[in-house]
DRENLUMDO-550296 format. One record per residue (C-alpha): y, z, x. Coordinates in steps of 0.02 Angstrom, whole numbers, plus 50000, padded with zeros to 5 digits. Layout:
BEGIN
YZX...
This chain:
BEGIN
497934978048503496874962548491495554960248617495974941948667495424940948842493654949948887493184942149051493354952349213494724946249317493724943849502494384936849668493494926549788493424924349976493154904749978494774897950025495324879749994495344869150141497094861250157497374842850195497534832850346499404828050361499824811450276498254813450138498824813349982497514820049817497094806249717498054805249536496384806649428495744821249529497724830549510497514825849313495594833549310496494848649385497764850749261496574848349124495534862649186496774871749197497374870149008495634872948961495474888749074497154894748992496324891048817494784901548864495474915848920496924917148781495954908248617496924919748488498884912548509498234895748530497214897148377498584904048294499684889648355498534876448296497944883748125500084886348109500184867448156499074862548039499844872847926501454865547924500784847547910499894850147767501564859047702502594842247736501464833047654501524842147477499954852147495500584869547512499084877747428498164873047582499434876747707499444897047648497464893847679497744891147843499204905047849497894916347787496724911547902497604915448049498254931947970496514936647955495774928748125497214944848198497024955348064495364960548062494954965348248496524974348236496024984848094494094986848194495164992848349496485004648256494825013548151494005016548328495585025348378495735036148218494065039448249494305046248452495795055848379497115044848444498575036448361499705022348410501185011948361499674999348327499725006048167501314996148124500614979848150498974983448045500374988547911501254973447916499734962347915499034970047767500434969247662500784952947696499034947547648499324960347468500954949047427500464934047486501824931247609500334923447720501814918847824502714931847895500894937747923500484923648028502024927348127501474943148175499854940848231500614926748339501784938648407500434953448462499264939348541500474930348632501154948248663499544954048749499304935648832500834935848921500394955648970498554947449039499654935149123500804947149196499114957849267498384940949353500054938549446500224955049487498234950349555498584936549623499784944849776498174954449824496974942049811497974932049935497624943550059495664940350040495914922350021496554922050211495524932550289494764927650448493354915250441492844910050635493254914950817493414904150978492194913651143491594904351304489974898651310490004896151499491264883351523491384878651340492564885851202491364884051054492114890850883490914902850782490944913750606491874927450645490634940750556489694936150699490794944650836489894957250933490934972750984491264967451181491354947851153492884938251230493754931251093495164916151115496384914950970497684900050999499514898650943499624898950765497754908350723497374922050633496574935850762494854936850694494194954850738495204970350790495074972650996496104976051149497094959351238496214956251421497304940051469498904929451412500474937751302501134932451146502174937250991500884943350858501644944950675500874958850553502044954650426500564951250288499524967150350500904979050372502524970350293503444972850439504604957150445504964957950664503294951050764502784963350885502354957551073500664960351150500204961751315498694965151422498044983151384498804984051179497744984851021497674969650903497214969650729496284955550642497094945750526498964946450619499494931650666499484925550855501284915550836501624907351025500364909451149498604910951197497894928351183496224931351239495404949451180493954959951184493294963951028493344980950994492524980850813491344970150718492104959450567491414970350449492284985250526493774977550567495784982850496495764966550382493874969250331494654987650261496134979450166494864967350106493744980350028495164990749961495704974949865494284971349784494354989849747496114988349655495554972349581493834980849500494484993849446495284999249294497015000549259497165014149150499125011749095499985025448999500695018548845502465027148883502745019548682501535032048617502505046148666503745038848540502745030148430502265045748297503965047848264504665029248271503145024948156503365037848022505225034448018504715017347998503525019547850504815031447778505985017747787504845004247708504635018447555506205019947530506725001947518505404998847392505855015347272507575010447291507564992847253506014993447179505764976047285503804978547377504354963747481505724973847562504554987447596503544973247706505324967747798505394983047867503374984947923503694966548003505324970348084504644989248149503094977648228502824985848394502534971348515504294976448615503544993748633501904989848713502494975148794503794985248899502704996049005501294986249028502304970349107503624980249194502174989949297501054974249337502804967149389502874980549506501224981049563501574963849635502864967449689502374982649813500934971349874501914958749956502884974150030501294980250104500794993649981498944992949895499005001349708497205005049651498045005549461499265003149350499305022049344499945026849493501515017149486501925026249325501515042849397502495036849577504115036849465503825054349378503415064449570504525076649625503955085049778503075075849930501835085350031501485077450197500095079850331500475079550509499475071750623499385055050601500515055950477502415063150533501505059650711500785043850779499185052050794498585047450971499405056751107500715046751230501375051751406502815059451402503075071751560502465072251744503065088651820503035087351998502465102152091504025113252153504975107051988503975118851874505225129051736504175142051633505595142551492505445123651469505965118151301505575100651296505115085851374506225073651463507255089151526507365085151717507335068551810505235070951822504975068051650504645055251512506195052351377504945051151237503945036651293505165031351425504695033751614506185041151705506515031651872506055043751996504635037052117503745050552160503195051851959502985032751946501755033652096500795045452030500885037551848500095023651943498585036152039498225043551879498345027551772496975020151893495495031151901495815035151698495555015051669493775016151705493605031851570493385030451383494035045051352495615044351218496825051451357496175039951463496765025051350498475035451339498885035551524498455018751574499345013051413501035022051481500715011751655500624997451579502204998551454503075002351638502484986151732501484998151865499924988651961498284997751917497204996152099495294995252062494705011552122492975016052231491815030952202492295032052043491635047651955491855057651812491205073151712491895069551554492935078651462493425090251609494265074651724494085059351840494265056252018494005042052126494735031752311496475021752245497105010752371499075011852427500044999252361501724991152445503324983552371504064970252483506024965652449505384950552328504744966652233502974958252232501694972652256500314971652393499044982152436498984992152570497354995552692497415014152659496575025352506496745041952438495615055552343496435055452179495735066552016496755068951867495845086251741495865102751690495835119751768493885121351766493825101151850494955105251986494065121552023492465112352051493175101252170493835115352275495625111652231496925125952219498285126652090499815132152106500315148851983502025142051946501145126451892499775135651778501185145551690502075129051656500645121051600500155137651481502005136451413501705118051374499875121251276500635133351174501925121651113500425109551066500575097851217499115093051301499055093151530498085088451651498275090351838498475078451962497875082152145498005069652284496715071952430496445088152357498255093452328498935098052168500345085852160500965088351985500655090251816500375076151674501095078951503500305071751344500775075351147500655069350995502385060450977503285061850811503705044050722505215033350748506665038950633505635055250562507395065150529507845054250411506235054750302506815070850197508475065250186508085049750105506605058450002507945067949906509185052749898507445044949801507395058649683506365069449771506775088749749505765097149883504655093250049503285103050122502205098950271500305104850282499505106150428498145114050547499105115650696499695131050745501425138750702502485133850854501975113650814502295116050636503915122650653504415110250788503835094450680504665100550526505995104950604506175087250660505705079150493506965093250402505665097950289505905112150155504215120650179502935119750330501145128750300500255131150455498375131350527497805124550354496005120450304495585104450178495375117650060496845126050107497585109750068497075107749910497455123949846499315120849880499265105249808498615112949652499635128549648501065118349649500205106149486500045121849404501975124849426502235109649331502785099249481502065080349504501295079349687501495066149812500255068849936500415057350104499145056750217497875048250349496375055550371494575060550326495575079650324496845073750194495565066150062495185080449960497055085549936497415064449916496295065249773496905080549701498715075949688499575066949566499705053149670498885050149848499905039249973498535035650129499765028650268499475016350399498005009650502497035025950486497375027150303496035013150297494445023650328494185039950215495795042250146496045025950071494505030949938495155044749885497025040349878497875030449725498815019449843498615015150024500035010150132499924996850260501204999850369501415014950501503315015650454503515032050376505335028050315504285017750195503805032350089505405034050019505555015849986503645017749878504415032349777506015021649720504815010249682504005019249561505515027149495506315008149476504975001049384504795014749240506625014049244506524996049176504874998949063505895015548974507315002248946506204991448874505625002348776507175009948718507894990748694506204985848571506755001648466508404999248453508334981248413507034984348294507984999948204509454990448185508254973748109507504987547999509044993347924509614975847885507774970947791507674986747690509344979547596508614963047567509544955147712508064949847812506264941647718504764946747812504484926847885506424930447941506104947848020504544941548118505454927748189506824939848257505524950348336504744934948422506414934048469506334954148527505104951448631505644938148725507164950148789505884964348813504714953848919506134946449014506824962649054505174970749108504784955149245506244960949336505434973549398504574961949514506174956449576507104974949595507774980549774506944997249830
């Protein structure tokens, strides 16, 4: 096709500043605009407007009885498309390659051989303004991800004593108080100390409901603080932060290349020999050349190449205002040909940081436990049963672990605070870390207002393991060390609580699987999915229990990256197309090895994301299914687009090799062609998923 627009299309970070309410822009400077515009239009499309003019101009020197000049300019514009479509069409000859291009450089010549400079005009109109619109169609499709860096986070409110002073926010220091007011973007990821509000992570994540955040939860820069003052401690630098990822993983989709399968040139060998063969036998029939050129003008394959093209870039803006980063063109194609998902677990089918969910009291041990939230001194998933003697020592264990920086540290005083439980600031605070924590908590009291006060007493509390509590002198119960051996085989994690040196129970954590997992194969399959399989290195028992959940078809325990990637490729070499979803550094090599890699979530944003085709943005896993019928419904409209061109075309064909259609006829149909193709492909930027 002709190469009409050569410049690089780039995005920048510099965001317009908006005007004061009441301003209005002066008329010249909205008229300057405009004109730039036009201009920029011009530049970056010269052929079709060339084309236009030189047809303008052809025309007027038509009306006015000159119409020797007027094919001049016919023939110039024939030419002006003509011959860097002939350069480009030789270079593919050359690589071996062959295309319904070949058409078009048909049509063109023989309508420069019999002087119907016309019809020739016509076409090359028709492929530049084809590929134009297509260039338009990619900077839309651009233009959803470049909004993303055009809001980024610019500067951050922190106290300067008594002062709020506001500052560039790549100057946040990991530990710096940071004030975001009602209506702000959060600037850098960190960890709310003071206020609550509703924080909406719609244009990170897509999810449409605001989530509320309160002392104690993780917020990530570039949500939206929607009601309230939030003041946090940074927990990254800009640079590092969640929206500094998305940024970079934009500018990676935006730099590099699409590399779009033609799905026409599957077709086009056959449609363009049965095209040619047409033309032939139209002129030996007739013995009319000009009827042999009909058919070359109406078999013009702008419909074709215009179907796939539009209908992906449609759909690549599409899935990034639903959250979902393509890398290329590419991958949506080859998201709507997969047939079996592979999944990884952690972080993945699981949330990927381990949650509270059982306190076993002492004397309420049960060796054949199945399950957490079995008996009233349990969690219910991540709900705290109301039994006190659990809550209160929720509440011991919660406050020694809030002075750790240990990851189960962050769990525990994380399930206190989702419960409403006072943390007490504790004394002798000490800590061998990773074995456990111990430290004085003071008593607390709950008058009948139910305000909590506390009381003058304290008490030796350390939460750890086996060897921790051994050092400290502290004996553990054998019914409680077979419960908590039962519970480590099934994958859960436990620690033991002792207060003033007794072993007062037993604290569950696990890796929790994600909200609405059972219905992830179910509505794989309903996407066109034929079969699931979950790969993980966990051990047997935790394999089988998660896939049980998310009613997988295979699970593959106690794998290795490279075990990984050898079932991703075993399966390639079956002929299945390989949807590989996962999160982290683990899950890159068999990412980049599948047909198409799907990093999910906030940890997808680190290792995966470079070696994955697409990167989701939300933790949602009921999304997946939603990215597949994505896929699937955008080459669904590009093959009917492409079906559509050729049928149209045949059926102008036919008509033209009996004399019914002149060539300057048949290329104004196809102009006409392509306007159905293009506006069926840009629904695909409007289809339900």
């Amino acid at each position: 096709m002709l190469n009409i627009h050569g410049e690089q299309d780039t995005i920048t970070t510099d965001a317009s500043q908006p005007m004061a309410p009441g301003e209005t822009e002066p008329t010249a400077v909205r008229a300057r605009d405009r004109i730039k515009g036009w201009l920029g239009v011009v530049r970056r499309y010269p052929v079709p407007f060339l084309a236009l003019l030189l047809m303008g101009l052809s025309l007027a020197l038509w009306l006015t009885g000159r119409p020797e000049l007027a094919n001049w300019a016919l023939l110039a514009v024939t030419l002006l498309g003509g011959i860097p479509l002939l350069w480009d069409t030789l270079r593919q000859v050359l690589r071996k390659e062959f295309g319904v291009d070949v058409l078009a450089l048909l049509a063109i010549g023989g309508s420069v051989l019999l002087q119907e400079y016309l019809a020739g005009a016509l076409v090359v109109l028709m492929l530049s303004g084809g590929e134009a619109l297509e260039a338009y169609a990619l900077r839309r499709a651009r233009s959803s991800l470049s909004a993303l860096v055009e809001r980024a986070p610019r500067s951050a409110h922190i106290w300067q004593g008594q002062e709020l002073v506001t500052i560039p926010a790549e100057q946040v220091e990991v530990g710096m108080e940071v004030v975001v007011k009602p209506g702000e973007l959060i600037p850098v990821d960190g960890v709310v100390t003071a206020g609550s509000a509703n924080v909406s992570e719609a244009d990170l994540t897509g999810e449409p409901v605001p989530a509320r955040k309160v002392p104690g939860m993780l917020v990530l820069s570039g949500s939206v603080n929607l009601d309230s003052v939030l003041e946090l401690r940074a927990s990254k630098r800009s640079a590092e932060s969640q929206y500094a990822q998305i940024v970079h993983l934009v500018r990676q989709a935006q730099t590099q290349k699409a590399p779009i399968h033609r799905l026409a040139d599957r077709y086009s060998v056959w449609f363009t020999l049965g095209a040619v063969t047409l033309a032939g036998l139209a002129w030996a029939l007739s013995g009319e050349s000009v009827y042999a050129l009909a058919v070359l003008v109406c078999a013009s394959p702008c419909p074709l190449i215009l179907a796939t093209p539009i209908a992906i870039m449609s759909g690549i803006d599409l899935a990034a205002r639903n959250g979902l980063i393509t890398k290329s063109g590419g991958a949506i194609e080859q998201l709507g040909e997969v047939d079996v998902a592979v999944f990884d677990k952690t972080g993945t089918l699981t949330l990927g940081t381990p949650k509270v969910t059982a306190i076993v009291r002492a004397g309420q041990e049960r060796p054949d436990t199945e399950a957490a939230g079995e008996n009233g001194g349990e969690l219910d998933g991540a709900r705290f049963q109301p039994a006190g003697d659990e809550i209160t020592l929720l509440r011991f264990a919660a406050s020694v672990e809030q002075l750790s920086t240990h990851i189960l540290s962050r769990a525990v005083v994380e399930a206190a605070q989702e419960r409403g439980l006072p943390l007490s600031s504790v004394d002798g605070f000490e800590e061998i870390f990773g074995k456990g924590v111990r430290g004085r908590v003071p008593l607390i009291v709950q008058d009948r207002q139910g305000t909590w006060a506390h009381a003058s007493d304290a008490v030796e509390v350390a939460v750890g393991n086996r060897t921790f509590m051994g050092s400290l002198g502290v004996i553990i119960p054998a019914p409680l060390l077979a419960e908590r051996a039962g519970r480590v085989e099934r994958g859960q994690i436990c620690s033991f609580i002792a207060v003033e040196r007794q072993v007062e129970g037993l604290l569950v954590l696990e890796d929790v699987p994600r909200a609405d997992l059972a219905r992830l194969a179910l509505d794989l399959r309903a996407a066109g999915i034929k079969e699931t399989v979950l790969l993980t290195g966990d051990s047997e028992v935790v394999a089988q229990q998660i896939g049980k959940i998310a009613q997988v078809d295979r699970v593959m325990a106690r794998c290795l990256p490279e075990d990984k990637v050898r079932a991703v490729q075993e399966l390639e070499r079956q002929g299945r197309r390989v949807l590989m979803v996962g999160d982290g550094i683990n899950d890159a090599p068999a990412l980049a090895s599948a047909t198409v890699g799907l990093a999910l979530g906030a940890q997808g944003l680190t290792a995966a994301a470079s070696a994955a085709d697409t990167v989701l943005l939300s933790t949602d896993i009921l999304r997946v299914p939603r990215v597949v019928r994505l896929g699937r419904q955008v080459m669904r409209i590009a093959i009917q687009g492409i079906w559509v061109g050729m049928g149209l075309s045949g059926v102008a064909m036919f008509f033209a090799a009996f004399g019914y259609i002149s060539p300057a006829a048949g290329a104004l149909i196809q102009e006409a062609f392509d306007v159905i193709v293009i506006l069926n492909a840009l629904r695909a930027g409007r289809v339900a998923f």
